[in-house]
KOLPARO-299790 format. One record per residue: residue in one letter; x, y, z of N, C-alpha, C, O in turn. Coordinates in steps of 0.2 Angstrom, whole numbers, padded with zeros to 4 digits, always signed. Layout:
AXYZXYZXYZXYZ
...
This chain:
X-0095+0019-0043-0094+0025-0045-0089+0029-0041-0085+0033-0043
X-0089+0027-0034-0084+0031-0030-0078+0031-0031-0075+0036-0033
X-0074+0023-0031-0067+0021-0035-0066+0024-0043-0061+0026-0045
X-0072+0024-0045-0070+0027-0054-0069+0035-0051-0063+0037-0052
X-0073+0038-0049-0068+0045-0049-0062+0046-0043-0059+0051-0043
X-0061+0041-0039-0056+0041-0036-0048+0038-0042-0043+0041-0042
X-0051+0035-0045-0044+0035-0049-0048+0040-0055-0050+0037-0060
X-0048+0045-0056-0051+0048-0061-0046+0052-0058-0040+0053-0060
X-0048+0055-0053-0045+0060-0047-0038+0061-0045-0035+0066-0042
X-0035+0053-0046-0028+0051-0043-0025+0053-0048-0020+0056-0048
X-0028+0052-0057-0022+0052-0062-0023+0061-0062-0017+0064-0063
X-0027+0063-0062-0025+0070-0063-0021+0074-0059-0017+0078-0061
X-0023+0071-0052-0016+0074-0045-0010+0070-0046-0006+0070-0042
X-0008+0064-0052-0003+0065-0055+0000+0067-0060+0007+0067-0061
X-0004+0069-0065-0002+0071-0071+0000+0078-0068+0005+0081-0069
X-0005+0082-0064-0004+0090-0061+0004+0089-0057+0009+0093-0057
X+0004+0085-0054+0011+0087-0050+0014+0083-0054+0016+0079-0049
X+0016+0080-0058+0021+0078-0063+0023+0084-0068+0028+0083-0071
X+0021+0088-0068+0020+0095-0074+0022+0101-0066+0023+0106-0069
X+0023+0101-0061+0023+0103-0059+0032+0103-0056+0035+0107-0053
X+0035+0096-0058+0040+0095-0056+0041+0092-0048+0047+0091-0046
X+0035+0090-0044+0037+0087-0038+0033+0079-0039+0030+0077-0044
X+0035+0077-0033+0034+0071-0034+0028+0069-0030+0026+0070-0024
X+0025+0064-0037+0018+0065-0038+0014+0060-0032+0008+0061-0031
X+0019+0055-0029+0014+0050-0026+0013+0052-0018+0008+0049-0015
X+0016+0056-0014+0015+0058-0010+0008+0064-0008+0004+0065-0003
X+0008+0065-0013+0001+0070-0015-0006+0063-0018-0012+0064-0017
X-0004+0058-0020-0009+0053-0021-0011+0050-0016-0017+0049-0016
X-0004+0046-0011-0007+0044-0005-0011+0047+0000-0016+0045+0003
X-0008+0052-0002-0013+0058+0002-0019+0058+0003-0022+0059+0008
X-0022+0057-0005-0028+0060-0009-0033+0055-0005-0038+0055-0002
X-0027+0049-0008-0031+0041-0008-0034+0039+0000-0039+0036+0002
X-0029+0043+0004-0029+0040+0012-0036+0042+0015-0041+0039+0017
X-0035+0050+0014-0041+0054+0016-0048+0053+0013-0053+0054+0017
X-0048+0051+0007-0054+0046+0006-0056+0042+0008-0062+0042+0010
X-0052+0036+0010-0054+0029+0011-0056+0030+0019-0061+0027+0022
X-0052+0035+0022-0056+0039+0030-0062+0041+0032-0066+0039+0036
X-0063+0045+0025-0069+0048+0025-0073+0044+0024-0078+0043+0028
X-0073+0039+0020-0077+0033+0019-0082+0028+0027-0088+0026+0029
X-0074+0026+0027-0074+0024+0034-0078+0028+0039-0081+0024+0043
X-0078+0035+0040-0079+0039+0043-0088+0039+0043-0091+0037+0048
X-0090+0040+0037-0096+0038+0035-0100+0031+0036-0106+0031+0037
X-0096+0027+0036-0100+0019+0038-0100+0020+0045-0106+0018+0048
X-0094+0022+0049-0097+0023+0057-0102+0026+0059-0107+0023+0062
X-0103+0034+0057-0109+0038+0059-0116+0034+0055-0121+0031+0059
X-0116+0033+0050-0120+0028+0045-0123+0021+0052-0128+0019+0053
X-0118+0020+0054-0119+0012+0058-0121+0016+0064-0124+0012+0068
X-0121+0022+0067-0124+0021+0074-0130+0026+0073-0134+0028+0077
X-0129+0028+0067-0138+0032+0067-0143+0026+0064-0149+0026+0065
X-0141+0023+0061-0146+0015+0056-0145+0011+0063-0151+0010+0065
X-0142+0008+0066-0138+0003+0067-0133-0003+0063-0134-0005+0058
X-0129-0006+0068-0123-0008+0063-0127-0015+0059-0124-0018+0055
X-0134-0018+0062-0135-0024+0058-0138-0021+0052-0138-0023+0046
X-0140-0016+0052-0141-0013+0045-0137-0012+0040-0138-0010+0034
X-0132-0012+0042-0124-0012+0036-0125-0018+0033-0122-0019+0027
X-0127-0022+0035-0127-0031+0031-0133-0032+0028-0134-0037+0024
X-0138-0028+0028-0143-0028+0022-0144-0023+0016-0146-0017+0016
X-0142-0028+0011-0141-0026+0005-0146-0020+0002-0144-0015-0002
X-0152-0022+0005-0159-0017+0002-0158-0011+0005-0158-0006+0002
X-0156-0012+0011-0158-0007+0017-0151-0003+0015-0151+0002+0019
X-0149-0003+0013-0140-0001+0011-0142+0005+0006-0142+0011+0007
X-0144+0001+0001-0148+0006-0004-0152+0010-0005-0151+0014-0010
X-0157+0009+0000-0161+0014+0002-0159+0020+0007-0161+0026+0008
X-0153+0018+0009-0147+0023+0015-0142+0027+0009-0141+0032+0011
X-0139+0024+0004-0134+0028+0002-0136+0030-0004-0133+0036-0006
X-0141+0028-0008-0143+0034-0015-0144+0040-0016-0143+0043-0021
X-0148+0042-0010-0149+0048-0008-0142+0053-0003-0143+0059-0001
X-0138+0049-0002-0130+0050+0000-0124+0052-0004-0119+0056-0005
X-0127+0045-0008-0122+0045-0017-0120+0053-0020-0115+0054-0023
X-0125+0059-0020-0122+0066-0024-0118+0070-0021-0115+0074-0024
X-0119+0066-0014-0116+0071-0008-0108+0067-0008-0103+0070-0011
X-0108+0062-0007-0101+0059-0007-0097+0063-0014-0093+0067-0012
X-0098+0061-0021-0097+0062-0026-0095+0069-0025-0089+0070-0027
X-0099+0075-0022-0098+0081-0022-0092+0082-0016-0090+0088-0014
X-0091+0077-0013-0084+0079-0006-0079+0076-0011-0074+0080-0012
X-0079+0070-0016-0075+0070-0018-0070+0074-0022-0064+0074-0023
X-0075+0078-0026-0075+0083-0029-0070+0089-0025-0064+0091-0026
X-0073+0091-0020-0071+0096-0015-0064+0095-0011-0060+0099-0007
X-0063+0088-0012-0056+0086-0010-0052+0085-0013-0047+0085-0009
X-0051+0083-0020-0049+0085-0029-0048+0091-0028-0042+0093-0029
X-0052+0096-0027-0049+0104-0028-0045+0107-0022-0041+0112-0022
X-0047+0104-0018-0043+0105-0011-0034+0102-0011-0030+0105-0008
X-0034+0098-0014-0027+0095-0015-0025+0097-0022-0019+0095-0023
X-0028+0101-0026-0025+0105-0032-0024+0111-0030-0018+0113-0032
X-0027+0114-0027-0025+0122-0022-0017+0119-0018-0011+0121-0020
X-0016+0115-0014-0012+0113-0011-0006+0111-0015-0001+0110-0012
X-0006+0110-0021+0001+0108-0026+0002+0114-0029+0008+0116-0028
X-0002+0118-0031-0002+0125-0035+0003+0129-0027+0009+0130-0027
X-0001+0130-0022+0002+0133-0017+0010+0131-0016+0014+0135-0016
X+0010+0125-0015+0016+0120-0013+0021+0122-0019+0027+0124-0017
X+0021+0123-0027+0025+0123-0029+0026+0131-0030+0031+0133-0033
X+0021+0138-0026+0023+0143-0026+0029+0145-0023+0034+0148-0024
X+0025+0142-0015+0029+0140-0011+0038+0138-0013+0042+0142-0012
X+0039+0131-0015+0045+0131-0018+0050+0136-0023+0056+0136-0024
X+0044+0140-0027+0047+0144-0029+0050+0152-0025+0055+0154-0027
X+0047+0153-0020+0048+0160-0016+0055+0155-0011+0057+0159-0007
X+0058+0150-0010+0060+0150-0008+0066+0148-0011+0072+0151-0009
X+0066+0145-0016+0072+0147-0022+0075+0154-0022+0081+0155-0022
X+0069+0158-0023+0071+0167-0026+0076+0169-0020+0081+0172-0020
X+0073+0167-0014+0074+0172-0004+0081+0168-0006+0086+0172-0003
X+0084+0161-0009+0089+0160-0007+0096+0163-0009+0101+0163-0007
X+0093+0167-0016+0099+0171-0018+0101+0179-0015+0106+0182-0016
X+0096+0180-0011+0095+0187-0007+0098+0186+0000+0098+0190+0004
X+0101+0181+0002+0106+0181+0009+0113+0181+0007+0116+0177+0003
X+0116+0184+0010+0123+0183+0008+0129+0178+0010+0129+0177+0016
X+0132+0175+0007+0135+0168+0009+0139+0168+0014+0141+0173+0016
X+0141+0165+0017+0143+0160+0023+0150+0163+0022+0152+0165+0016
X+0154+0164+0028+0160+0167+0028+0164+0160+0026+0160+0155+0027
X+0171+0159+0024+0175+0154+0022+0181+0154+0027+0181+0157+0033
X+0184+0150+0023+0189+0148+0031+0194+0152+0031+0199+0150+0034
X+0195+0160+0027+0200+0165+0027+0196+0171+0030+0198+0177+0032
X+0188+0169+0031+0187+0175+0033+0183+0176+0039+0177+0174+0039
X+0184+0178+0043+0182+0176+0052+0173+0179+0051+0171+0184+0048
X+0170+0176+0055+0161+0178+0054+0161+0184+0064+0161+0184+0070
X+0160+0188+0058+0161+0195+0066+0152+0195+0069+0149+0199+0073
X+0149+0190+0066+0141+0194+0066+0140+0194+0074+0136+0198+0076
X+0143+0190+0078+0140+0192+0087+0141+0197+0089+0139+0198+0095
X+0145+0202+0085+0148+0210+0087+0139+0215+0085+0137+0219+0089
X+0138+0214+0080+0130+0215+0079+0126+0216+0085+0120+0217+0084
């Protein structure tokens, strides 16, 4: 279930920043990387509060992550929306720096001498 909404989650944060005009995979690795951390992250704490021969029993696995299962699904969630904030922001971002660009005045050329160290 975790992989199904992991690509559940990846095609959206590419459909969303595809629509959004930047490029989508870098926002995916992203998504993807921090996950599979977290994951990771979780069999560690997981392995030294059980201990780690309990990682290799099947039963005992189940009886450890079921009750873990809604919480995982709700981080995944919560990091889906967290990197949808971060595309929205990022392409605000790119906008306000578009706009500030028309508001500085251009670069002296080579007939017209730049005085600004008199300033």
């Amino acid at each position: 279930m975790d992989l199904i909404l992991l690509v559940v989650f990846s095609f959206a944060i590419y459909r969303m920043a595809a629509d959004h005009n930047i490029t989508p995979w870098k926002w995916i690795v992203r998504y993807v990387a921090v996950s599979f951390v977290s994951i990771v992250g979780l069999v560690f704490v997981l392995g030294g509060i059980y201990g780690f021969n309990t990682l290799k029993d099947m039963v005992a696995m189940e009886k450890i992550m079921m009750p873990l299962a809604p919480f995982v699904w709700l981080f995944q969630f919560i990091l889906f929306y967290f990197f949808r904030t971060r595309i929205i922001r990022y392409v605000h971002d790119l906008d306000q720096i578009d706009n500030n660009k028309n508001n500085f005045p251009d670069t002296p050329g080579k007939d017209q001498k730049d005085f600004s160290y008199f300033r």
